[in-house]
C-alpha positions in Angstrom: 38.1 48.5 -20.3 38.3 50.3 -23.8 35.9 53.1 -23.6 34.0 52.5 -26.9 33.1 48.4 -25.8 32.2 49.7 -22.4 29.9 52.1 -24.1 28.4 49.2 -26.5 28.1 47.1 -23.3 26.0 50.2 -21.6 23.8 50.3 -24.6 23.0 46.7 -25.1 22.4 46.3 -21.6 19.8 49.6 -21.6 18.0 48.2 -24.8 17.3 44.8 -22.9 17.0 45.9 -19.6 15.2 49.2 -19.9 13.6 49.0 -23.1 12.6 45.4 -23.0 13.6 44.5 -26.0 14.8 40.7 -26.9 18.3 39.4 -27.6 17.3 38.8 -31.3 15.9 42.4 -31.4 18.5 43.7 -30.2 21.1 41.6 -32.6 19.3 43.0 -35.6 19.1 46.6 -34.5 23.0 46.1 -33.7 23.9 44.0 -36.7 25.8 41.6 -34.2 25.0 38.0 -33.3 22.7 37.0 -30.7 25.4 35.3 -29.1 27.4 38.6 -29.0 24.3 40.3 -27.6 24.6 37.5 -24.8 28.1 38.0 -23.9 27.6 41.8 -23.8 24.9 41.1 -21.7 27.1 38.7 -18.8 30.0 41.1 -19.4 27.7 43.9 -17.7 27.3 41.8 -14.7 30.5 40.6 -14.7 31.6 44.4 -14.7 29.4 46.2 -12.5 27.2 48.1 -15.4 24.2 46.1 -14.4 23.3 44.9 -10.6 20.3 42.5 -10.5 18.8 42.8 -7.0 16.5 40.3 -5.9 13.9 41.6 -2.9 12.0 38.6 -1.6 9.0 39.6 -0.3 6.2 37.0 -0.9 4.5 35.8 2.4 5.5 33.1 2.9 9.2 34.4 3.2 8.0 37.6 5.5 6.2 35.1 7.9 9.0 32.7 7.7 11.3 35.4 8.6 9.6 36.9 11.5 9.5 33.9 13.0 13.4 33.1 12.6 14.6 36.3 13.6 11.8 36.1 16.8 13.0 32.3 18.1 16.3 32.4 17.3 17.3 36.2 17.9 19.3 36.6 14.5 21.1 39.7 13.3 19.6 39.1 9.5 17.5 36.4 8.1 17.1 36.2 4.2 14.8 33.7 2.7 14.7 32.9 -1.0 11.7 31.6 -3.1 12.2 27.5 -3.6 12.3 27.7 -7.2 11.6 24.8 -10.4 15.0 23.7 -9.9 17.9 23.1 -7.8 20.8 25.1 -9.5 18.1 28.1 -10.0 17.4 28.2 -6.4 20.8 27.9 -5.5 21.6 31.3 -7.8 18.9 33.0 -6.1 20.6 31.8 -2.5 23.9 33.2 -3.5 22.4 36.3 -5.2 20.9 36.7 -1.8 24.3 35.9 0.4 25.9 38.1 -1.9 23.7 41.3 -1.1 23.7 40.6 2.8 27.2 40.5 2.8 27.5 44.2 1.5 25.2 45.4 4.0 28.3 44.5 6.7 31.2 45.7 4.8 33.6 48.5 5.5 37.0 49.4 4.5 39.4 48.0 6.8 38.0 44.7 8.2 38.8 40.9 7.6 36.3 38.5 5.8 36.4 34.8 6.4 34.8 32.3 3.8 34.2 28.4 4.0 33.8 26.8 0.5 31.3 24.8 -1.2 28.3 24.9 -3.7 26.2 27.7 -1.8 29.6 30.0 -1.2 30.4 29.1 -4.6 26.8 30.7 -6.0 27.4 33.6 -3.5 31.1 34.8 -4.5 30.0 34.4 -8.3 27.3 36.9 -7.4 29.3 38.9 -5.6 29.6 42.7 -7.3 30.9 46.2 -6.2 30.8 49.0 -8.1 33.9 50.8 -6.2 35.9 48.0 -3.8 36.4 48.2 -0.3 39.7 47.5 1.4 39.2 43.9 3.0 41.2 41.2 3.8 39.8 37.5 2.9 40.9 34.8 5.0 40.1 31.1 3.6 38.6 29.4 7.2 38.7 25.7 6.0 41.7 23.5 4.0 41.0 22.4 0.6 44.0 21.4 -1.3 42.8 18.1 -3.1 39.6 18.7 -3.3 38.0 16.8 -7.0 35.6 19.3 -7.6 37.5 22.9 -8.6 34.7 24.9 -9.1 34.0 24.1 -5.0 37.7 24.6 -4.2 38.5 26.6 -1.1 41.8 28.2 -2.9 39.7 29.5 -5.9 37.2 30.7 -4.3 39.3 32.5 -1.9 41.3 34.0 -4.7 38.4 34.5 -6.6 36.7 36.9 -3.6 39.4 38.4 -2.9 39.5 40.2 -6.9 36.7 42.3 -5.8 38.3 44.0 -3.0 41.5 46.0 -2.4 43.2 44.0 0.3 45.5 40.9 1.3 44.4 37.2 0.6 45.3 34.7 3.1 44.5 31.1 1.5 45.1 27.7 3.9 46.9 25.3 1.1 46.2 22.4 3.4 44.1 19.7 2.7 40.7 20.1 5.1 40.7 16.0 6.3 44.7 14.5 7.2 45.0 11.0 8.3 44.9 11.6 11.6 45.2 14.1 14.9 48.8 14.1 15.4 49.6 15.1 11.6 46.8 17.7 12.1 49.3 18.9 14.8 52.6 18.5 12.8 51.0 20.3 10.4 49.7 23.1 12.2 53.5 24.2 13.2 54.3 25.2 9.1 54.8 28.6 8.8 52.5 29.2 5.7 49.9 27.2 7.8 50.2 29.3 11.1 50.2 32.2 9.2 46.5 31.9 8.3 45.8 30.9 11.7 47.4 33.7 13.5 44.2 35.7 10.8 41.4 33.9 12.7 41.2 36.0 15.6 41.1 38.9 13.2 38.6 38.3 10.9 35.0 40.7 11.7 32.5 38.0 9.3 32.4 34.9 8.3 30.5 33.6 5.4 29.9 29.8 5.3 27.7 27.5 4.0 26.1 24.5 6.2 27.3 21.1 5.0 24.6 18.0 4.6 25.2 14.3 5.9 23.2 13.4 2.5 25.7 12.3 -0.1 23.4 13.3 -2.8 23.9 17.1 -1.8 27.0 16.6 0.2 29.9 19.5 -0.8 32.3 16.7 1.2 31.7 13.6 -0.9 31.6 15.7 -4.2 34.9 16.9 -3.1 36.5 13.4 -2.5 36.8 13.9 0.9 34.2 11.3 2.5 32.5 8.1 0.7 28.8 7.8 0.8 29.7 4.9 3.4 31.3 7.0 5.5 28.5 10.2 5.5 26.1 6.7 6.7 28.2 6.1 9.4 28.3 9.9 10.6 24.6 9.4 10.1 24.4 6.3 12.8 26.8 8.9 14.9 24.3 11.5 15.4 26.0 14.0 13.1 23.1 16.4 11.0 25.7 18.0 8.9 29.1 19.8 9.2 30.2 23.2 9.6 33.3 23.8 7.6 34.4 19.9 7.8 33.4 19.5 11.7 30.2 17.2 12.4 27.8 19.1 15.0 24.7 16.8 16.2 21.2 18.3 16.2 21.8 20.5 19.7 24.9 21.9 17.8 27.2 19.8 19.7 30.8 19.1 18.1 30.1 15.6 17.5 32.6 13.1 19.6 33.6 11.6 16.6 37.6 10.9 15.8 37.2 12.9 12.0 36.6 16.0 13.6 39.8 15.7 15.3 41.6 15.8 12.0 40.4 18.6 10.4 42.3 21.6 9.1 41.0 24.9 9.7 38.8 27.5 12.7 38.1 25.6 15.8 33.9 26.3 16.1 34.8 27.9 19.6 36.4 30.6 17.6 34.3 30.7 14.6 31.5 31.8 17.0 33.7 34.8 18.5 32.9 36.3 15.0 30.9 39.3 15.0 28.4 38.8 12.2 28.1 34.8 10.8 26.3 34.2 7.9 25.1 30.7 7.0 23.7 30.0 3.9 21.6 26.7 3.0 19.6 25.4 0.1 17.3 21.9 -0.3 14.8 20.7 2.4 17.8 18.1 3.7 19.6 20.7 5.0 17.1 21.7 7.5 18.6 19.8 10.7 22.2 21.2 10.1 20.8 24.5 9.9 18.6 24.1 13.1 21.9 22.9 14.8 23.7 25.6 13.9 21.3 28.0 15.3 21.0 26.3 18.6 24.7 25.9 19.0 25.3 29.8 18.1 27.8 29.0 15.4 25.9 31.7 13.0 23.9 35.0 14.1 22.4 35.4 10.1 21.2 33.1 8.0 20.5 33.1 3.9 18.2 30.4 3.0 15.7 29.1 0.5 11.9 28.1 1.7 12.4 24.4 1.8 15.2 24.7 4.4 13.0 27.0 6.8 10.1 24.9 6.2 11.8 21.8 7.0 13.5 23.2 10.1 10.2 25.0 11.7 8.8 20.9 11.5 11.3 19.4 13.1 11.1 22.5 16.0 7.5 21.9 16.0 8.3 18.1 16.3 10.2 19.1 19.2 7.8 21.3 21.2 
């Protein structure tokens, strides 16, 4: 970056940030536009000037979390304020995701990462100020997928700017027609080459897939109708973790989809040292409850609703 922009972006950033002052105050001290002021402002984020930390610590969230991390023995549990509106809360989550995740890096290890709305929030947040040497590994297929700004290969890539290290990306499609082209598949040498990284990678960032086709990354992405997420419904399936349906014990699901998905077997997924989760809306409450009872993640990043809804149905189940 030119030295004399980074220095204007240093002081505009000071003048709102330290000293409070408005956009518009700070366009007329500056004789610039306010929309100048604002893009000053997202280019400090986006460059590592500024790093906006949120620390939840309401109440609600500490009780919350000492109860999580006492019944379900986690390594970390994160929980966010439920804010006004979805896509807010959903920033929060990944602001959230996005600090946990630096608290278990170090040079030299492999990251895994699903895709989907909540990673999506989480790699956008995601800021070092020096980077670390890491591999990223993409866990799931999701070449075809309608909605881009979900896609598994951007996201991937995208994660993978902020560090100094390989990038292995799985251009497969995350649902083939069936088993045996699953296999066929499997035997491409781009394809096993992402494979053979599984066994390598040290965490795994995902984010816990609903059954609700209102909030469902799957139908968004083209990849199930809502008549289809019904039917999964009427099969016992609470969610998916990265494209395989798990009932609410956390049980693979004995369903013939799960057969044809492309990407980490859940067996190996759960040899992962640290696997964080991250889930946002009440709705997503059972697939988070069977993802802790099955021991697919050992940290979880979450908004109030979710915790709130899961501790009911545990209560339910007492």
């Amino acid at each position: 970056m030119d030295g004399r922009r980074r220095d204007l972006i240093t002081r505009v950033a000071k003048m709102y940030y330290i000293e409070d002052k408005s956009q518009s105050e700070i366009a007329s001290a500056l004789k610039m536009s306010r929309s100048n002021v604002s893009k000053l402002l997202k280019a400090s984020r986006d460059q590592g000037i500024v790093e906006i930390r949120i620390h939840e610590n309401t109440s609600l969230a500490s009780i919350l979390r000492e109860k999580m991390e006492r019944h379900f023995e986690l390594k970390s549990c994160v929980i966010v304020e439920t804010l006004e509106t979805e896509e807010r809360t959903k920033m929060s989550l990944g602001q959230a995701g996005a600090e946990l995740l630096k608290h278990y890096l170090s040079d030299g290890i492999s990251l895994g990462i699903s895709w989907g709305t909540s990673v999506f929030y989480a790699v956008r947040a995601f800021q070092l100020s020096q980077p670390y040497k890491v591999d990223i590994v993409q866990l799931m297929g999701g070449v075809g997928a309608r909605d881009l700004s979900i896609d598994g290969y951007r996201l991937a890539h995208a994660l993978s700017g902020r560090f100094e290290g390989a990038c292995y990306v799985l251009q497969a499609p995350l649902i083939v027609q069936s088993g045996e082209f699953r296999e066929l598949l499997l035997k491409e040498p781009d394809i096993q080459l992402v494979f053979r990284q599984f066994p390598n990678v040290n965490i795994g960032l995902i984010g816990l897939g609903s059954n609700y086709p209102e909030s469902s990354s799957l139908v968004r992405a083209g990849y199930l109708s809502k008549n289809e997420t019904k039917y999964l419904v009427d099969q016992g399936a609470v969610g998916n973790i990265m494209g395989r349906h798990i009932d609410r014990d956390g049980n693979a699901c004995d369903i013939p989809l799960n057969d044809r998905i492309v990407g980490i077997e859940l067996e190996q997924f759960a040899s992962i040292p640290v696997r964080i989760g991250l889930a946002s809306g009440k709705e997503k409450g059972e697939i988070l409850l069977g993802a802790l009872k099955g021991g697919h993640i050992n940290c979880v990043v979450a908004d109030e609703s979710v915790i709130l809804s899961l501790m009911e149905i545990v209560e339910k189940e007492a």
